[in-house]
C-alpha positions as CSV (number, residue, x, y, z in Angstrom):
1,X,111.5,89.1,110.8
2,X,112.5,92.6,111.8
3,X,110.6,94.6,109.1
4,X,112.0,98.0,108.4
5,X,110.9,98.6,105.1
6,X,107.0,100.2,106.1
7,X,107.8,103.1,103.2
8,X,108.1,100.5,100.6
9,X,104.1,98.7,101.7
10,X,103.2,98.8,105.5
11,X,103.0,95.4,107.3
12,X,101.3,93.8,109.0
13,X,98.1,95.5,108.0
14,X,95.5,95.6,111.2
15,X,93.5,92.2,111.9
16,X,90.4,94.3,110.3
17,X,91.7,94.4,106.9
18,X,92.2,91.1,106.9
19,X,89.3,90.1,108.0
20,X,87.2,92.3,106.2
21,X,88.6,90.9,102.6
22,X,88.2,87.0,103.8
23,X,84.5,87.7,104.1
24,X,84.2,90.0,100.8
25,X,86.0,87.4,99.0
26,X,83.9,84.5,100.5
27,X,80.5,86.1,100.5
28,X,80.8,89.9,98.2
29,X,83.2,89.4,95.7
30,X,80.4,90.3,92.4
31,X,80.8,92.4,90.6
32,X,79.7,95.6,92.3
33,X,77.8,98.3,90.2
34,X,76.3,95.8,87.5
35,X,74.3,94.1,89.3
36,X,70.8,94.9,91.0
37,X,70.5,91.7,93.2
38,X,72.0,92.6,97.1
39,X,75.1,91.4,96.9
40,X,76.2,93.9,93.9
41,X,74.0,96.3,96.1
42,X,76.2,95.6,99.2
43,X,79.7,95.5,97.7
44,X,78.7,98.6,95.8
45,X,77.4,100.5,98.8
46,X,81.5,99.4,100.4
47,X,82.6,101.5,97.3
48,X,80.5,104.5,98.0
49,X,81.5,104.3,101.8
50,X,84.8,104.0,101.1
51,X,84.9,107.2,98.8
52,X,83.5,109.3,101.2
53,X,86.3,107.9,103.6
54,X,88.8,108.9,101.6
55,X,87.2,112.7,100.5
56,X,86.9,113.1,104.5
57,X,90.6,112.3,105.1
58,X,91.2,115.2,102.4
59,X,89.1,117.7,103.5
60,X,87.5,117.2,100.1
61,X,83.9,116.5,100.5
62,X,81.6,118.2,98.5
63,X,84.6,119.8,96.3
64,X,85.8,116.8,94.2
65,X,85.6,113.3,93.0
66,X,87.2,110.5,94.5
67,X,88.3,107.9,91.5
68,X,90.0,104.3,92.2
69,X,92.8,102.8,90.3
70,X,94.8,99.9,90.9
71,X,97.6,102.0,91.9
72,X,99.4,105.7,92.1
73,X,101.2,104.5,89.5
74,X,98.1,103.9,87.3
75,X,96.4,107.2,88.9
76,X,99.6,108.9,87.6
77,X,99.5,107.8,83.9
78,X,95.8,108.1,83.9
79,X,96.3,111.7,85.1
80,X,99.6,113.0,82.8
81,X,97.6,111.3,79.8
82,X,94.7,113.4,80.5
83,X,95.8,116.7,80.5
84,X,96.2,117.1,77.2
85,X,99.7,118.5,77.0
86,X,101.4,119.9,73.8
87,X,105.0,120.9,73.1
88,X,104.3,124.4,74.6
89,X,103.3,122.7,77.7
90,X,105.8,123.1,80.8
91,X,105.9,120.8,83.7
92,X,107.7,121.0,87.1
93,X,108.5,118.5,89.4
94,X,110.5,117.8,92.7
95,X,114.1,116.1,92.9
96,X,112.3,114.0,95.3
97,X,109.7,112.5,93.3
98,X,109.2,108.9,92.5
99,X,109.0,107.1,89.3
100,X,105.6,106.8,89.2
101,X,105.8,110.1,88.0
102,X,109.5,110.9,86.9
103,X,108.9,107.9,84.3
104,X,105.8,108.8,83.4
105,X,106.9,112.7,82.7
106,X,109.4,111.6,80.8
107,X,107.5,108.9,78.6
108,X,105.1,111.7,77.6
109,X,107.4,114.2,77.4
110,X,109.4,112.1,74.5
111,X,106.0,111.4,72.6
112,X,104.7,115.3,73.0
113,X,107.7,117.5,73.2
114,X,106.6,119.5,76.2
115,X,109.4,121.1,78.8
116,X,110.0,119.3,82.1
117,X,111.9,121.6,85.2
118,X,113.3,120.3,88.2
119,X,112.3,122.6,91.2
120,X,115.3,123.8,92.9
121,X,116.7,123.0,96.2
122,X,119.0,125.1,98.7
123,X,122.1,123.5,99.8
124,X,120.8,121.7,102.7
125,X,118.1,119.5,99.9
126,X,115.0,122.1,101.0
127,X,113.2,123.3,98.4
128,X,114.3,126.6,97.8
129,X,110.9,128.5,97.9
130,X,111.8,132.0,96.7
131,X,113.8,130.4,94.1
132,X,111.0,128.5,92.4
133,X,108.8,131.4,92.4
134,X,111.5,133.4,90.6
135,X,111.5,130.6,88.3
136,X,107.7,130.3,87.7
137,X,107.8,134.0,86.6
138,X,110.5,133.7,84.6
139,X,108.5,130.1,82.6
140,X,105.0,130.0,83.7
141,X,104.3,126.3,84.5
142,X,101.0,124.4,82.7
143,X,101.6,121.5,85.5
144,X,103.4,121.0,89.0
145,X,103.8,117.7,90.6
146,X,105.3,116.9,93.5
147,X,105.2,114.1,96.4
148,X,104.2,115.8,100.1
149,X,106.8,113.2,101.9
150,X,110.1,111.9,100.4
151,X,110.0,108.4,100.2
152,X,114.2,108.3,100.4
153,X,114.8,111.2,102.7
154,X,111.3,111.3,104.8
155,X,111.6,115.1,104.2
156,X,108.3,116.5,104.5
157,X,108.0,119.0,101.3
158,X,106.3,122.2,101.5
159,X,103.4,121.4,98.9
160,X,101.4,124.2,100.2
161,X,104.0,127.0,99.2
162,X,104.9,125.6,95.8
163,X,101.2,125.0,95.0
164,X,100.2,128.5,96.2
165,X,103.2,130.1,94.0
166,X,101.9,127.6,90.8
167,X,98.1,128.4,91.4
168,X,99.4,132.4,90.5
169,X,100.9,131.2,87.5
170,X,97.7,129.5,86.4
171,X,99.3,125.8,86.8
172,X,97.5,122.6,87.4
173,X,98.9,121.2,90.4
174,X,99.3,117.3,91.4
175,X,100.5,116.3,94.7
176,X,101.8,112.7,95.3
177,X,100.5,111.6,98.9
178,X,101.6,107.8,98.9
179,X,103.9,108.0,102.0
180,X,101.7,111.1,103.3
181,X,97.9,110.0,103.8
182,X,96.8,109.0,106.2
183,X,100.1,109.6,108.4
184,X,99.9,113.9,108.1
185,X,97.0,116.4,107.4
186,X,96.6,116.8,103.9
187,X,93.9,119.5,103.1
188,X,93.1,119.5,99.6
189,X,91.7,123.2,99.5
190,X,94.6,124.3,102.2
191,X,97.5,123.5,99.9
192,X,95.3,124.2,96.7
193,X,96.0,121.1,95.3
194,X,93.6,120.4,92.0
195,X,94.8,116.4,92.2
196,X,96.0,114.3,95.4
197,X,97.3,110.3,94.0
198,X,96.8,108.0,97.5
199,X,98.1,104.5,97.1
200,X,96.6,102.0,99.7
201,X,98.9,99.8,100.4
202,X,101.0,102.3,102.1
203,X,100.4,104.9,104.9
204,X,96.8,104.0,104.9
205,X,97.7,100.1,105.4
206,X,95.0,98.9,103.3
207,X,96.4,96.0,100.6
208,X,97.8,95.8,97.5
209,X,95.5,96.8,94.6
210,X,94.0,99.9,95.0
211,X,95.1,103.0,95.0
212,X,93.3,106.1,93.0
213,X,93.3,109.6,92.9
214,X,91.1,112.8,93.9
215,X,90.6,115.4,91.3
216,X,88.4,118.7,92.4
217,X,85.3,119.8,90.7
218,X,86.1,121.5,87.4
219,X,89.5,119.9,86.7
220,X,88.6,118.1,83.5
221,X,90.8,115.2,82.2
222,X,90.1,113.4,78.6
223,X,89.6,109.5,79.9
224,X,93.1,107.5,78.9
225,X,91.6,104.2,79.7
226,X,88.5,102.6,78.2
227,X,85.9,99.7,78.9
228,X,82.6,98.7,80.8
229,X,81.7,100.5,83.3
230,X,78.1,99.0,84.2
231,X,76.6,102.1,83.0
232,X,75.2,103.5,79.3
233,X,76.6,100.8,77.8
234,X,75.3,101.0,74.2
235,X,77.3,104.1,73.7
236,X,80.8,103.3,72.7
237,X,82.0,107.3,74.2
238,X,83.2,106.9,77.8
239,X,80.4,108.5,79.9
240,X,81.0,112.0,80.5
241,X,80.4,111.8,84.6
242,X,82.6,110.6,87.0
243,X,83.8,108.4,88.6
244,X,82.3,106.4,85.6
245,X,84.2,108.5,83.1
246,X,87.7,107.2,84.7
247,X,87.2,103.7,85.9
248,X,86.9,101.4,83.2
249,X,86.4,97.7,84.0
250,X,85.2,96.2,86.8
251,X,86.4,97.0,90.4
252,X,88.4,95.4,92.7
253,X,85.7,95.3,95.7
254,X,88.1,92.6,97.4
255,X,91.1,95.9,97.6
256,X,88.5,98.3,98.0
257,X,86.9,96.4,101.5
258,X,90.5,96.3,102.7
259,X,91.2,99.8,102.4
260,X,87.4,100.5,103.5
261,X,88.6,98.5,106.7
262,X,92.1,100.1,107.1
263,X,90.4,103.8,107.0
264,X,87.7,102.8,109.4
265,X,90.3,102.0,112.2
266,X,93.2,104.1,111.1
267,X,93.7,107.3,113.5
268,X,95.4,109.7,111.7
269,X,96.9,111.6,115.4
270,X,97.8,108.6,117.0
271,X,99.1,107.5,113.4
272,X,101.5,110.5,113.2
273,X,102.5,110.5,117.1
274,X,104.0,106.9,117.0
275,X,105.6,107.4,113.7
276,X,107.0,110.4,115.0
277,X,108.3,109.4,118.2
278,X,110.1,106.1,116.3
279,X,111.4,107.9,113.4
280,X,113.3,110.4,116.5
281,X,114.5,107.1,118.3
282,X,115.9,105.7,115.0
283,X,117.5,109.2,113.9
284,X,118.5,109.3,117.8
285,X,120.1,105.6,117.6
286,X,122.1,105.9,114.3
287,X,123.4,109.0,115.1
288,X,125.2,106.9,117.5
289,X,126.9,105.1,115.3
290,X,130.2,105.9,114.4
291,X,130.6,105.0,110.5
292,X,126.8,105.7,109.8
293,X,126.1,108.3,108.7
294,X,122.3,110.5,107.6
295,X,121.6,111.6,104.6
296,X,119.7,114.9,103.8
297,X,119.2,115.3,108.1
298,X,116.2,118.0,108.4
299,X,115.4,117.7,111.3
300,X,112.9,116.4,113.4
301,X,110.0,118.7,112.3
302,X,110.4,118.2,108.7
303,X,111.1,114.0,108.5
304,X,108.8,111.9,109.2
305,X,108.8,107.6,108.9
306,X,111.9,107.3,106.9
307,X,115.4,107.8,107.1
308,X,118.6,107.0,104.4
309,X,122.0,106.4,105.7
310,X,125.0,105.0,104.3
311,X,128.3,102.6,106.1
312,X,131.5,103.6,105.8
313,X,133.2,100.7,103.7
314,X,130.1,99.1,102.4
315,X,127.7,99.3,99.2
316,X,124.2,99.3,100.8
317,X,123.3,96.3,99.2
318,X,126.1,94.2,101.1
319,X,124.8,96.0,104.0
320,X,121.1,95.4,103.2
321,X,122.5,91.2,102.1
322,X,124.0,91.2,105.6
323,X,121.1,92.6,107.8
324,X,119.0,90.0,106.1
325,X,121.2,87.1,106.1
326,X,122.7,87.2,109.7
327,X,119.9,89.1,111.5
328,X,116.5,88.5,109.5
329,X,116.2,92.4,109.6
330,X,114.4,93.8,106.2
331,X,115.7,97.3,104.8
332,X,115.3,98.5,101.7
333,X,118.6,100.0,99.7
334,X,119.8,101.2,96.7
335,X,117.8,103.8,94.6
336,X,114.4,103.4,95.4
337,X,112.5,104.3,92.2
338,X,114.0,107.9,92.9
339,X,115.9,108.5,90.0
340,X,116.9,112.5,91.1
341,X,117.7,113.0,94.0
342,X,119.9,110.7,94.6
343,X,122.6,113.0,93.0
344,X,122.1,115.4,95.4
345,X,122.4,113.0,98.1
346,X,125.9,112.3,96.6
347,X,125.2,108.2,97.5
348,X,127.0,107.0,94.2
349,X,129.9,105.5,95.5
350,X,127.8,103.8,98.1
351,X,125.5,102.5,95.4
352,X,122.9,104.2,97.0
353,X,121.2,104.2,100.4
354,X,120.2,101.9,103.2
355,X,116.6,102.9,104.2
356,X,115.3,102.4,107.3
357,X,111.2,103.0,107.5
358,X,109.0,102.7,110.7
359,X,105.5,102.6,111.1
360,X,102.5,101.5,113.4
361,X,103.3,98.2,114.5
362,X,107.2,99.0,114.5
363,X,108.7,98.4,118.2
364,X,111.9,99.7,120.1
365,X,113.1,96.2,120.0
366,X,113.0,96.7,116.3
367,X,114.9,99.2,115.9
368,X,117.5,98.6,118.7
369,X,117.4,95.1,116.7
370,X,118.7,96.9,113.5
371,X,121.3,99.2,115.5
372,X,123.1,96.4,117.3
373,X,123.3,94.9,113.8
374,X,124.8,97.9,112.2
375,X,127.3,97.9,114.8
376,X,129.0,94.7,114.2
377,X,129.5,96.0,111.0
């Protein structure tokens, strides 16, 4: 198989991550933190390492808490439920964000009544800085979200600027780094961000299963989910410290030794060189291409991993059918979990995009593989 679909879960994951969950799972799979014989011990001091992994890779030691979920998705409802948001509550997010928060918005927003604004974007899909500032004057915001890399476009957002212009205005503000950590430098005090949402399974290469959130010293949230957590267990109040306060049942140590493993070999330059240089060869290669054509192009210093094109005369799903069937090549097409920006994109009538996404372990041969497929369409 010709796997082009890195943006949707990374893989192959590196022989470490592998082998690191074989032997939790054979020898440390207790449960960590309840426990005071050495394997609890042991899997619990991979759960401490691997927090201090990820608070490193933010620039975020010392300055906030590093709290595992099961996914961005479940980092995201933990977090929107937490806030405590009321009708007079106003919340902005991208046109490029995912439904792991787009769906959750707009659950809360039809049980609490609170506002929910799109940033704007300029004509060519950047978010239109001055723009949003204007905006933010004219309706203060209680809460900005938005992802730091598009996972349809690969447009790199400018999270900094937004944040900086939202910290003025008072706002909470929530970046979504699932297709950014680990891949670009993402300073958590730099781009005053109070939350960063990681998901492992993606640009960090760990597995499936974990995922989680960092929320800085100070930023209070009212716990959403409840249960054991090894610790002051006679009172039936969640405890009031974290990361106990926000991870209720037991954790996943098996996930949690993968992504330990992934973030122990993963090097962030060398990460963001290769993907750079193959997401320009890909760009380079279906530019080519005479019925092809990009979506939302930005150039090369603003995409990174992933880029959406559409074939004249095709939905993308016949071409996505196609690559598969006669070539064993793996896109991903349609919508992907996007539900905005897409409309901007103007990809209706193709039923959405074909999306090509590169990574580590993705080769020339790969993507030369995928271009003398698309051209005997």
């Amino acid at each position: 198989m010709v796997y082009l679909d890195n943006a949707a879960t990374t893989f192959p994951k590196p022989e470490a991550v592998y082998t690191a969950m074989d032997h939790t799972n054979r020898t440390l799979a207790v449960n960590a933190g309840r426990g005071a014989y050495n394997a609890a011990k042991k899997a619990s001091g991979i759960i401490d390492d691997t927090r201090e992994q990820i608070a490193s890779l933010f620039h975020a030691r010392g300055i906030a808490n590093v709290l595992f979920t099961p996914s961005i998705t479940h980092a995201m409802n933990q977090i929107f439920n937490g806030l405590n948001l009321n009708s007079e509550s106003t919340v902005y997010i991208s046109p490029y964000e995912h439904n792991a928060v787009a769906r959750t918005v707009h659950m809360l927003q039809n049980r609490v009544g609170f506002e929910v604004e799109l940033l704007p974007l300029q004509d060519d899909l950047r978010v239109d800085i001055k723009r949003t500032q204007y905006m933010f004057t004219e309706k203060a915001p209680t809460v900005v979200v938005m992802n730091a890399l598009s996972n349809v476009t690969g447009y790199i957002l400018p999270v900094a600027d937004v944040f900086r212009a939202a910290k003025k205005a008072g706002a909470i503000t929530i970046m979504d780094a699932a297709q950014a950590a680990g891949l670009i430098d993402v300073d958590m005090l730099g781009c005053q961000a109070d939350i960063i949402c990681f998901a492992g399974h993606k640009t960090l290469y760990g597995p499936f299963g974990i995922g989680g959130f960092v929320v800085k010293h100070g930023v209070l949230l009212t716990p959403f989910l409840a249960g054991g957590t090894g610790t002051d267990s006679l009172n039936l109040e969640m405890p009031d410290r974290a990361p106990e306060r926000y991870e209720a049942a037991s954790p996943n140590i098996v996930a949690i030794s993968g992504l330990n493993a992934a973030l122990s070999v993963l090097d962030q330059k060398e990460h963001l060189e290769t993907v750079k240089t193959k997401t320009q060869y890909l760009t380079e290669r279906l530019n080519d291409l005479e019925k092809v054509k990009i979506l939302a192009g930005y150039g090369d210093k603003e995409t990174l991993g992933i880029v959406s094109f559409v074939v004249e005369g095709y939905d993308s799903g016949d071409v996505g059918a196609i690559l598969n069937d006669e070539f064993d090549i793996a896109v991903r097409t349609g919508y992907h979990c996007a539900p905005y920006i897409h409309e901007y994109l103007k990809d209706l009538e193709y039923a959405g995009t074909v999306r090509a996404s590169v990574g580590l372990y993705t080769t020339e041969q790969d993507i030369d593989a995928l271009i003398d497929a698309l051209r005997t369409l």
